[in-house]
N, C-alpha and C positions, 0 to 999 in steps of 0.2 A: 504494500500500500504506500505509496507515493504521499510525501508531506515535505514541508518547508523544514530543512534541518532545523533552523533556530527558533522553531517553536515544539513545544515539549506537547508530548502527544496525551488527550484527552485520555483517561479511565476506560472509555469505550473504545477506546481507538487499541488501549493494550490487552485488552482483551478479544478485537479482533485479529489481535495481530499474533496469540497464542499467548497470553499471562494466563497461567493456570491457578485460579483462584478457590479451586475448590481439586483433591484427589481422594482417593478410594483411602482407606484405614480398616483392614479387618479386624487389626488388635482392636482398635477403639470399639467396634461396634460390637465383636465379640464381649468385652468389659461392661457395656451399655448394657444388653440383654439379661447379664448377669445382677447386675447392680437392682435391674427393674426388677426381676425377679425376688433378687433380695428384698423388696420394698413390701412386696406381696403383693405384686401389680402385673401386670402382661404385657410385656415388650411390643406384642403386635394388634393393631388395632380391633383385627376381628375380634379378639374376646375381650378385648377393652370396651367395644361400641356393645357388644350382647352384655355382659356381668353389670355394667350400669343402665341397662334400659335405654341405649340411648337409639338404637335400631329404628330406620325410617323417622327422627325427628326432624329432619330436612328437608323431607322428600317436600318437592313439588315448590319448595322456599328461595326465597333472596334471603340469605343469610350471609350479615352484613357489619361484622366486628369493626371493620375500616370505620364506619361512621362511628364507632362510640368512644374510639381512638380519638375522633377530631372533634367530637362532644366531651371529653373527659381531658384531653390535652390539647386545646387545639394549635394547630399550626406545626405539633410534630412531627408529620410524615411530609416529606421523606427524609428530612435532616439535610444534613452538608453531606455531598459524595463523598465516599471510601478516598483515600489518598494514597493506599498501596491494595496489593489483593487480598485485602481483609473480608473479603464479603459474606467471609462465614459469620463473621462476628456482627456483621450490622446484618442481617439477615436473622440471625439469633436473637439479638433485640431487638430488630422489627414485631419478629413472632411475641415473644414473648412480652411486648407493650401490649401487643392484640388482646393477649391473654389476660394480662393483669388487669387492662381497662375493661373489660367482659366481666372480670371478678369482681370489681368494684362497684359499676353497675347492677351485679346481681345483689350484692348487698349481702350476699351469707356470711356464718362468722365460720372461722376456718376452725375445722374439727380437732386440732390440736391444742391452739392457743383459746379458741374461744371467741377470737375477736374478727371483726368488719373489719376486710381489708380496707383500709383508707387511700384517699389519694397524697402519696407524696406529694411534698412543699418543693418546688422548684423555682429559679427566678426564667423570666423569661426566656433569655438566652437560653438558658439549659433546655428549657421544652422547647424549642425551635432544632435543639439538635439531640430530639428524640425523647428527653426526660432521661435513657440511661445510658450507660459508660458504654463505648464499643472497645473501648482500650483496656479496660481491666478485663475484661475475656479475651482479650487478643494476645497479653502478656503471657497467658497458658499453655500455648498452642504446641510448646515443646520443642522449637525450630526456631535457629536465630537468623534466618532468611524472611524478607518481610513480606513476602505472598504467599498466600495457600495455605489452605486448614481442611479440614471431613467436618461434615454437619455434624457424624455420632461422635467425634474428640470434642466440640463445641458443646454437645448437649451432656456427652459426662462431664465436663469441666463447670457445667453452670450449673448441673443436678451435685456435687458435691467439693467446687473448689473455690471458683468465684461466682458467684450469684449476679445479681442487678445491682449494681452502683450508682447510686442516684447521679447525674451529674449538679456538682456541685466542687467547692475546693478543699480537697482532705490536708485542713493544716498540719494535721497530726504525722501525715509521711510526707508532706511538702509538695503534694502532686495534685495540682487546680484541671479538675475533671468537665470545670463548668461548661467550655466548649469542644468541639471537638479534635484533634489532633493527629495528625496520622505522624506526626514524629514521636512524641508520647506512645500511640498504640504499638511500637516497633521495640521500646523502650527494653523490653524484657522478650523470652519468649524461648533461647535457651542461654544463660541460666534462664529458671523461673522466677522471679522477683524475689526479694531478701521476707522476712518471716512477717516482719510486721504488715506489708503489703499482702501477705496470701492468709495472715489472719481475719483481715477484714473483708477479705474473700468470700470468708465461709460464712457471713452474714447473706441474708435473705436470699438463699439458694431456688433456683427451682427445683420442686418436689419432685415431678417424674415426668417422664415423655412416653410416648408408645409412635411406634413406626409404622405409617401408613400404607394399609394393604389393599385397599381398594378405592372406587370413586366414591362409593358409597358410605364407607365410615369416613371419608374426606368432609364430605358433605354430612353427616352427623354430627361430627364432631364440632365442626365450624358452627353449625347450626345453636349448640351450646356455649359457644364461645371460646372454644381452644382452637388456635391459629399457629400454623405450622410453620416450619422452616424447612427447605429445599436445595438439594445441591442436585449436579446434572451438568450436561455437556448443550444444550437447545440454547440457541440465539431466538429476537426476535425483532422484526420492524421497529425503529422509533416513531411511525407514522401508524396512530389509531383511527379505526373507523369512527360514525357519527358518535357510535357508542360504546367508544373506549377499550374495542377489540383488537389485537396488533395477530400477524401474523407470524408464523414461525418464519425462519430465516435457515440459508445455508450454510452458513460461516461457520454457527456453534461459538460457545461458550462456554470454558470449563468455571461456570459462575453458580455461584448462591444466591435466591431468589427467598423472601418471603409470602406465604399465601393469607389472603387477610379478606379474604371474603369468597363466598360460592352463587353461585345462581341457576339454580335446577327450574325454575320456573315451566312451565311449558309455549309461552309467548316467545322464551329466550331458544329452547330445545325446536322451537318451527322455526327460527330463524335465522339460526346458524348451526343444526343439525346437532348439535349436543350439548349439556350443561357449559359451563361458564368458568372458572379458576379466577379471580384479583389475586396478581401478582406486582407483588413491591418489589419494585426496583433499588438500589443501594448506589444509583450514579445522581442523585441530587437533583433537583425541581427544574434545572431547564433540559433534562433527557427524556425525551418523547414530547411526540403533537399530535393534534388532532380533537379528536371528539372525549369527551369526559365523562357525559352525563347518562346517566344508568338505564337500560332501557323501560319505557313507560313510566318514571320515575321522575322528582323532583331532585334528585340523588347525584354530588358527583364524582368520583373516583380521587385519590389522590393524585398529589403532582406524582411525576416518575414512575407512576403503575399504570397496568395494562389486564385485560381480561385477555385470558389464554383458553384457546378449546381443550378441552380436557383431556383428549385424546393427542395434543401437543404439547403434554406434561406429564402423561401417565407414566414414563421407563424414571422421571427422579426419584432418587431417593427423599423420603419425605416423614417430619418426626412432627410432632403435636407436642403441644409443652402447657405441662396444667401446672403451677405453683400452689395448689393446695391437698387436702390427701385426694386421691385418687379423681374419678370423673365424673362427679355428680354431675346432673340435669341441670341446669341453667336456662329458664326461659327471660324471654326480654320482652317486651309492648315490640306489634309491630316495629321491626328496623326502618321502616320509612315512615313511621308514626310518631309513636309515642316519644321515639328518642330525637328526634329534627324538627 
């Protein structure tokens, strides 16, 4: 690909051009599996979506965590672009912003402590770049080259090493998290950061994941309000149709993607031949154009995502991340109602 030497190539541009931002890990995902197991939970979706009843609560839904992201935080999706191939990591907290503001929203108290999750206190800055750290889960990754992570090393690292970092400025180890950083995110990564740093790690962990085995428990689970994180080699158009649909590409992308909403509707299924995927993007609010707004809807997608047919994202890997015990039911008011 042909460019002007003395200008430094865009995020997208190194990822067309072969930055491999996401690779396979079977030790991690092997460790994953185990860990869930030990939790007393089910690594894989099918008997996560049966054992909690959550079977067909989507069927036929827009089911739509994105909005309650930008009701609960708004203006944090999609943050400031990755600045090296961290996209496991802002993908990881894409999802799992889905998930906490879904939690918040439903208002339950967490069966451990007892309490109503609340919504962390942020200053503005920080919720424009997400509300949490992409750099204290990037420090983990066990590699002191600054691109490339597995979804499963990402989701054990944040189910038991570093959790969610509010962003804000931790005087206490000297390291101001309030914006984002990709010189900070690199900072660490092999070694793993000094002790003090990976003690406050083990604050506000996610609980547990399960790995997405079908479209079906996809659309279940989002339907409840657990939002996934995605790795995979599929490119796709930065030009969306009227409504916010991008097509696949041929180039490919060894990239991590977050998934933050579904749309099984049947207005959607006659007219583009299959459910739906919202896919967050990790390259910043001026990548992708076009059309926004959700179809038959008042509704409209965020900067930097894009609706994917399902069938051109079905081969990623793909994990679900709940921070409380296991996967209770969470219903919400109408997504295009009650919450906008």
């Amino acid at each position: 690909m042909g460019r002007d030497a003395d200008r430094p190539m865009s995020i997208e541009q190194r990822y067309a051009e072969g930055l491999r931002g996401v690779y396979r890990d079977d030790d991690a995902a092997g460790r994953l599996t185990k860990m869930v197991k030990a939790q007393g939970q089910s690594p894989t979706s099918d008997d996560t979506v049966a054992n909690y009843g959550l079977t067909g609560s989507g069927e036929g839904k827009l089911s739509a965590p994105f909005a309650i992201i930008e009701k609960i935080f708004p203006g944090s999706l999609p943050a400031t672009a990755q600045g090296v191939g961290s996209c496991v990591a802002h993908n990881a907290r894409n999802a799992a912003l889905g998930t906490i503001a879904c939690e918040i929203a439903a208002g339950k108290p967490d069966e451990v402590s007892g309490k109503v999750e609340g919504k962390p206190e942020v200053s503005e800055e920080a919720q424009r770049d997400g509300v949490f750290s992409t750099e204290s889960l990037y420090w983990f990754r066990n590699h002191g080259g600054p691109d490339g992570w597995s979804c499963e090393h990402a989701a054990e690292v944040m189910t038991s090493q570093s959790g969610l970092w509010v962003r804000k400025n931790y005087t206490e180890i000297g390291i101001d998290l309030t914006r984002y950083s990709a010189k900070t995110e690199v900072r660490w990564g092999r070694p793993l950061p000094p002790q003090d740093v990976q003690e406050l790690g083990k604050k506000n962990l996610i609980r547990t994941v399960t790995r997405i085995s079908s479209y079906e428990n996809l659309r279940d689970l989002m339907a409840n309000g657990y939002c996934v994180s995605s790795c995979g080699g599929e490119s796709f158009s930065a030009q969306r149709d009227e409504n916010g649909v991008a097509q696949q590409t041929r180039e490919g992308w060894a990239h991590a993607m977050a998934y933050l909403a579904v749309d099984d509707r049947d207005a959607v299924k006659r007219k583009y031949g299959e459910p739906l995927v919202l896919v967050q993007n990790s390259w910043g609010p001026r990548w992708g154009s076009g059309g926004r707004r959700v179809l038959d809807t008042q509704l409209d997608i965020p900067l930097g995502s894009f609706w994917a047919k399902w069938s051109d994202i079905s081969r990623r890997s793909a994990l679900a991340y709940s921070s409380i015990v296991g996967w209770p039911p969470q219903t919400f008011d109408n997504w295009t109602g009650g919450w906008f």
